[in-house]
N, C-alpha and C positions, 0 to 999 in steps of 0.2 A: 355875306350873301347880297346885301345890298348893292354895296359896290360891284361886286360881280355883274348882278340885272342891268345896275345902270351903264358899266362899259358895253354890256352886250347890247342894251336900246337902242343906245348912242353909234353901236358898231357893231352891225348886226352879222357883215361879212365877215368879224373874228368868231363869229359863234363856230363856223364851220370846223373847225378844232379847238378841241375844249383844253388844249394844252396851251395857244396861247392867250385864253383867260387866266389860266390860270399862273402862267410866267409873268400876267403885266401883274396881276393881284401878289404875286411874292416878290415883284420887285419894288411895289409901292411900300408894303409893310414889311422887309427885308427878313421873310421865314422862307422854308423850303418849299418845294412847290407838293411835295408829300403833303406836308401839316395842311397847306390851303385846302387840297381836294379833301384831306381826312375832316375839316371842318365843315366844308360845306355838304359832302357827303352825311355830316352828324345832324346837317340842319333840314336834311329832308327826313330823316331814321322815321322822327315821328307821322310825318305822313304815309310813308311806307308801310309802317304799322299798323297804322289807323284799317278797322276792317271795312266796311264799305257800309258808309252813311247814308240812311237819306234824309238829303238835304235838298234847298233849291239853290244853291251857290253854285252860279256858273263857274265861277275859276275852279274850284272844288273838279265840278263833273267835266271840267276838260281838262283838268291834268290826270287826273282815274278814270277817264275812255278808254283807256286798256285792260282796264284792271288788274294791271298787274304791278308790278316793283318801279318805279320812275329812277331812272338813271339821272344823275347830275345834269348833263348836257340835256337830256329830253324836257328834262325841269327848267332849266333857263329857256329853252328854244319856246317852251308854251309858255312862261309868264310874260316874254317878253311878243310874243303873237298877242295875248291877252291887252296887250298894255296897250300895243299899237292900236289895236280893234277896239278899245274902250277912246283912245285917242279920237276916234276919226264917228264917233256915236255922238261926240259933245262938241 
């Protein structure tokens, strides 16, 4: 997942298809590009899950603004918004 956020930081215009994140990330680690999405897909499950907290964690309450299920792509496109927007605060 890491590597993912930070190709997407770095290159924000590949986000627009979450297919070729995911073909640079199975070419770097030489797995299928199935395994990549079924990994990273495993690594939001538990947020997915989680019932609706309250917290005051800004990242928390803008990736669950919808309140609903976060797809893979909507989950990169907001951490990496977050990352920028914490960028340009400090």
């Amino acid at each position: 997942m890491r590597d993912a956020i930070i190709y997407c930081y770095y290159q924000p215009d590949k986000l627009e298809f979450l297919n070729n994140v995911l073909k640079m990330l199975s070419s770097v680690y030489n797995v299928p590009v199935s395994k990549i999405r079924d990994s990273l897909n495993g690594s939001i499950r538990t947020l997915n899950n989680s019932t609706s907290l309250s917290t005051s964690n800004e990242l928390y309450k803008m990736l669950m603004a919808d309140n609903n299920k976060i797809t893979l792509k909507v989950f990169l496109e907001k951490i990496v918004l977050y990352l920028i927007k914490s960028k340009r605060k400090s």
